[in-house]
Residue, then its C-alpha position, 0 to 999 in steps of 0.5 A: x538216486x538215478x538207477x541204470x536201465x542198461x548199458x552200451x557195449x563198448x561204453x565207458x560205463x562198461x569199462x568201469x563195470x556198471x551194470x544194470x541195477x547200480x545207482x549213481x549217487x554222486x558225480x565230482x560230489x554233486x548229488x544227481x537226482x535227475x537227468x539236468x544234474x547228471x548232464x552238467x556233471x558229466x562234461x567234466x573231463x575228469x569224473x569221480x563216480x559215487x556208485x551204489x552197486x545192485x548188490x549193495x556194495x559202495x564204490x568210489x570210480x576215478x575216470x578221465x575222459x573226453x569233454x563230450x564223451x557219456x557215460x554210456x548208459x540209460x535210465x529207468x527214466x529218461x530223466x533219470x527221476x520221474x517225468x513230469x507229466x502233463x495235468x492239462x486237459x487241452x482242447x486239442x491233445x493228441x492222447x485224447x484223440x487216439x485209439x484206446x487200445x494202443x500201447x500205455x507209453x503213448x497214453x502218456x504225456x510229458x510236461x517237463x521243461x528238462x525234456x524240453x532243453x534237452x529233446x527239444x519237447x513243447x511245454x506248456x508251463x502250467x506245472x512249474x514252481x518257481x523253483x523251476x524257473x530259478x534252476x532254468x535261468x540258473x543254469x541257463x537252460x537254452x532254448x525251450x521251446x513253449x506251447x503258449x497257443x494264445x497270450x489271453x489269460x482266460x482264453x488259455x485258461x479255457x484252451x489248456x484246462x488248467x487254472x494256472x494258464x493264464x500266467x504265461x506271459x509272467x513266466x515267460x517275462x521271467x525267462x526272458x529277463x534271464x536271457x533264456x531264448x524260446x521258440x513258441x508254438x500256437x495251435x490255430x484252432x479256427x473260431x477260437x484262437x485265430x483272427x484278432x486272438x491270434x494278432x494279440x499272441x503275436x504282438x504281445x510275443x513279439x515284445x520279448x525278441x530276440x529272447x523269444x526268438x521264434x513263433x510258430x502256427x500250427x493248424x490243428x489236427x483232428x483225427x476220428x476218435x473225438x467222442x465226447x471232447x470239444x467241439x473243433x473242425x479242422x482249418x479250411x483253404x479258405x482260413x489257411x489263406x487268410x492265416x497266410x496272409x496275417x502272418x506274413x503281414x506280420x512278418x513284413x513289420x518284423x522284418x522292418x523293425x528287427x531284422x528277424x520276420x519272428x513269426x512262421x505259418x506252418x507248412x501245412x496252411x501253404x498247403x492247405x491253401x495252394x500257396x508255393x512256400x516262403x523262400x529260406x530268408x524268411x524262416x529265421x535260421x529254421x529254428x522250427x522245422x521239427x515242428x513242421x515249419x519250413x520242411x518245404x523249403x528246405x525239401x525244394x532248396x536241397x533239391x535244387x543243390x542236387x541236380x548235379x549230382x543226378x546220373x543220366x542212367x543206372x547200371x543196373x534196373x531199379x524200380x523203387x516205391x516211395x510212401x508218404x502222406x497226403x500233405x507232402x506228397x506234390x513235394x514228393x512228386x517234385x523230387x520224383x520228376x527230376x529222376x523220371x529221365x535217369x535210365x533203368x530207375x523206375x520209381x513209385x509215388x505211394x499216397x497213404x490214406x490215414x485210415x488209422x487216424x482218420x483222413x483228416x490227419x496228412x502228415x507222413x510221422x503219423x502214417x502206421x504200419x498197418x495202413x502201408x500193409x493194407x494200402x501197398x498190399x496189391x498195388x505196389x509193383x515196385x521191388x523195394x519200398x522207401x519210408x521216411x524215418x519220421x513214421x517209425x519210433x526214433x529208438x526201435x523200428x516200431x510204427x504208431x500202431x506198434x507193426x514192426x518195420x520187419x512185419x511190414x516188409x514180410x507182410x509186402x513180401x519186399x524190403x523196407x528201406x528207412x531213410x531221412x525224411x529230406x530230399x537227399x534221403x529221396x534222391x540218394x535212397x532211389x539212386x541206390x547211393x545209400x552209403x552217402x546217406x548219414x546214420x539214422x538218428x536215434x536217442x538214448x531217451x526213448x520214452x520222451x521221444x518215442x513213446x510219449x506224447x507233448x504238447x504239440x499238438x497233432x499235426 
């Protein structure tokens, strides 16, 4: 039965005296075992709670509430049961790649499809019974988002490192003929699933449109601590272009045939190659852009509905830092230059250089505390310092290194500002209009999404 961790000043389950330690056995007299039973029973606007409280006793709770009102509490897991860990041994996997004494959570990598519908997490598939894929279309669990890399059964057998791989596209077929919609991802790996593997992949995905609604490609990412694992290199400009090209190709016969170009180059390859990225109709409703497709576009296109809204002068002097990685940084620059005229606003471009992870690693997300520190230290002149939210955990303030956001800003000896990892949060954050900026978004899943890793890759 599913044991709560904590709960929610202010919450219902406070309301009806939960506490930590009770267990939930039953909701409407549905047995809950894992998170995919309690999030379905719970919509009800009219609930009866079976409850096994820590000291034992039994109570049956009565409760009227709204449609999308939660009970307010968290889990010991955040599938409420055990997560569904990954047995893969993939070419690529991010946990292989990182430093040995970090902290155990991001040792840890998920596989579970229910983390998947919910959070949105990249599955590979390979753990799933055929019971799972009967209570996925059962319950039309949609979308999932799948890691498939490539469609050749040996060659993903070999990619993934797990002897059910090479079945993808029969699972796939099953959901599809259930009406499940997936977004797909391949990590490119050069000399091994791109070129002629990564046309078959894409023509082969393609037949399950508009179920399989979108895939991704996204160049791998190597970091420094790859002792003893696969042989891999990084995709050169050269190769980013010829990916480009390929799926843009693709694209062009999609868009004649279905309406939908279906298949994305990430940003990363357009910047790799020094290529301007596609316009927004291209990226298909933007179903992809937490997984680095299409950020871009949206950066500039945003940027562009805001130069209205940009003051000729500040009443007050303002000189500001903004930090980011190696990869978004002449995006930056370009939300940077529309503010270079605004009066008493002076603002900073800070480029990290991954240390941590090693310099071939340029995305922001993956930028740590302690390179900030180490690299802002004596350089930065400006009074306040600007990060994205996408380098700290989504649940606590807490970089990949584990510095807290408070010893970064102590370290500096400057206030550190969070902010959305867009152009508004850039425009509004250096104005100082932070008012009109929306909450910081956060989950109530914290393991699953900031702590453990999936099948993403590392990016």
């Amino acid at each position: 039965m599913p044991k709560i961790q904590s709960v929610r000043p202010g919450s219902l389950a406070e309301e009806l005296e939960l506490e930590p330690g009770d267990e939930i056995r039953t909701i409407n007299g549905q047995p809950i075992k894992d998170i995919i039973d309690y999030q379905f029973a719970i919509t009800d606007e009219a609930i009866e709670l079976e409850v096994i409280k820590a000291n034992g006793e039994e109570w049956l709770l009565e409760v009227e509430k709204e449609y999308d009102e939660s009970l307010g509490v968290e889990w010991e897991h955040p599938t409420v049961d055990r997560i569904k860990l990954c047995h893969n041994k993939c070419v690529f996997c991010f946990v292989d790649q990182i430093p040995g004494n970090m902290r155990q959570t991001l040792n840890m990598r998920d596989d579970d499809y229910r983390l998947s519908f919910l959070h949105g997490n990249f599955v590979t598939l390979t753990n799933l019974k055929q019971s799972d894929l009967e209570r996925i279309a059962k319950l039309k669990m949609s979308p999932l988002n799948i890691s498939v890399h490539t469609t050749n059964p040996e060659l993903r057998n070999f990619m993934v490192g797990h002897k059910k791989a090479g079945e993808i596209l029969n699972q796939i077929a099953y959901l599809a003929e259930h009406e499940i919609e997936m977004n797909t991802q391949v990590v490119l790996c050069p000399g091994m699933n791109d070129g002629a593997e990564l046309d078959r992949t894409i023509r082969e995905l393609a037949v399950f449109w508009p179920h399989v609604r979108t895939l991704s490609v996204v160049p791998v990412g190597l970091t420094k601590h790859r002792r003893g694992l696969a042989e891999l290199r990084s995709v050169t400009p050269e190769e980013a272009a010829a990916v480009i090209d390929q799926v843009e190709a693709w694209q062009d016969k999609f868009l004649r045939e279905k309406g939908a170009t279906f298949v994305h180059a990430a940003d990363e390859f357009y910047v790799l190659a020094g290529r301007e990225v596609p316009p927004a109709e291209r990226y298909d409703e933007f179903a992809q852009t937490e997984n680095g497709v299409g950020l871009i576009r949206n950066f500039l296109d945003e940027l562009e509905d805001l130069k209205g809204d940009i003051p000729s002068s500040l009443s007050e002097r303002r000189h500001v830092a903004v930090v980011t990685g190696v990869s978004a940084a002449d995006t930056i620059r370009r939300g940077i230059r529309l503010l270079q005229d605004v009066q008493n606003l002076r603002v900073d471009l800070h480029v990290i250089q991954n240390d941590f992870y090693g310099h071939m690693v340029t995305v922001a997300g993956l930028i740590t505390g302690s390179d900030i520190v180490a690299q802002l230290k004596d350089s930065c002149r400006a009074d306040l310092v600007m990060i994205p939210d996408i380098m700290l955990k989504d649940d606590a303030d807490v970089f990949l290194d584990d510095y807290t956001l408070e010893q970064v800003s102590q370290e500096l000896g400057k206030p550190v500002l969070v902010l959305p990892a867009n152009a508004t949060g850039l425009v509004k954050g250096s104005l100082g209009m932070t008012e009109k900026l929306p909450p910081r978004r956060r989950y109530e899943a914290t393991l699953a999404n900031g702590g453990m890793f999936g099948c993403a890759g590392i990016r």
